[in-house]
N, C-alpha and C positions, 0 to 999 in steps of 0.2 A: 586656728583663730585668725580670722582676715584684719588688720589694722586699718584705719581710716590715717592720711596724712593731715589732717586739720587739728587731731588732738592727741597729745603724747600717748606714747604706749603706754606709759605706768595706769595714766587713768583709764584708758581704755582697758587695764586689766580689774582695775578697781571696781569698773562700772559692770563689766560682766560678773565678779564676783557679787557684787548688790545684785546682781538682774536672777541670780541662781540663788539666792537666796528669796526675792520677792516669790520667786515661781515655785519654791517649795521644791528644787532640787537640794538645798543645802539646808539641813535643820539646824537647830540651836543644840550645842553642844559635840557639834559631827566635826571630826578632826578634817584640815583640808590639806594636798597633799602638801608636801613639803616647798620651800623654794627652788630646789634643782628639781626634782621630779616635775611640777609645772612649766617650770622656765623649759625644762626636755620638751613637756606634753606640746606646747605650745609655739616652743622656735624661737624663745629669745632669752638673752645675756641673765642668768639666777640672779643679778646685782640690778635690773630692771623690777622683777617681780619681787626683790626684796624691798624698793623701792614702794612698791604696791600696801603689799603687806603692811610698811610702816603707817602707811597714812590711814589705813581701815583701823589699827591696833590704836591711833591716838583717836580717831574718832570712835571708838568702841562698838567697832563693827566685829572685828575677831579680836582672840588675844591668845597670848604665847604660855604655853605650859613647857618649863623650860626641861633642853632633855625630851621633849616628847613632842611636841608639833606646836600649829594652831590649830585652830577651833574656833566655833560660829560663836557668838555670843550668847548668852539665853534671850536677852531683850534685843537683839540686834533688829 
């Protein structure tokens, strides 16, 4: 994933994760990988893309099954 400098990485992770969802890569109720496997997949600090995470789970875009990952929302 290439980063643009105009706007922070959390939301730049934020925004790809909505873009994989609009596109029908990410369905409602598909676990998505974890915070460190992404933060690996991807090249940046697991405390970034936790970052990420938080803000999609308040706005109920994913949410956390605890013990076991996240996941898309059904209505997301």
């Amino acid at each position: 994933m290439e980063f643009s400098s105009n706007k922070s990485i959390y939301m730049q992770i934020c925004d790809a994760i909505c873009e994989q969802i609009l596109s029908g890569e990410l369905q409602p109720e598909a676990r998505i990988m974890s915070v460190r496997e992404y933060g690996a997949d991807i090249g940046v600090n697991p405390n970034t893309v936790m970052r990420s995470y938080e803000k999609l789970t308040a706005e109920g875009i994913i949410y956390n099954r605890r013990g076991i990952g996240y996941f898309i929302s059904p209505d997301a």
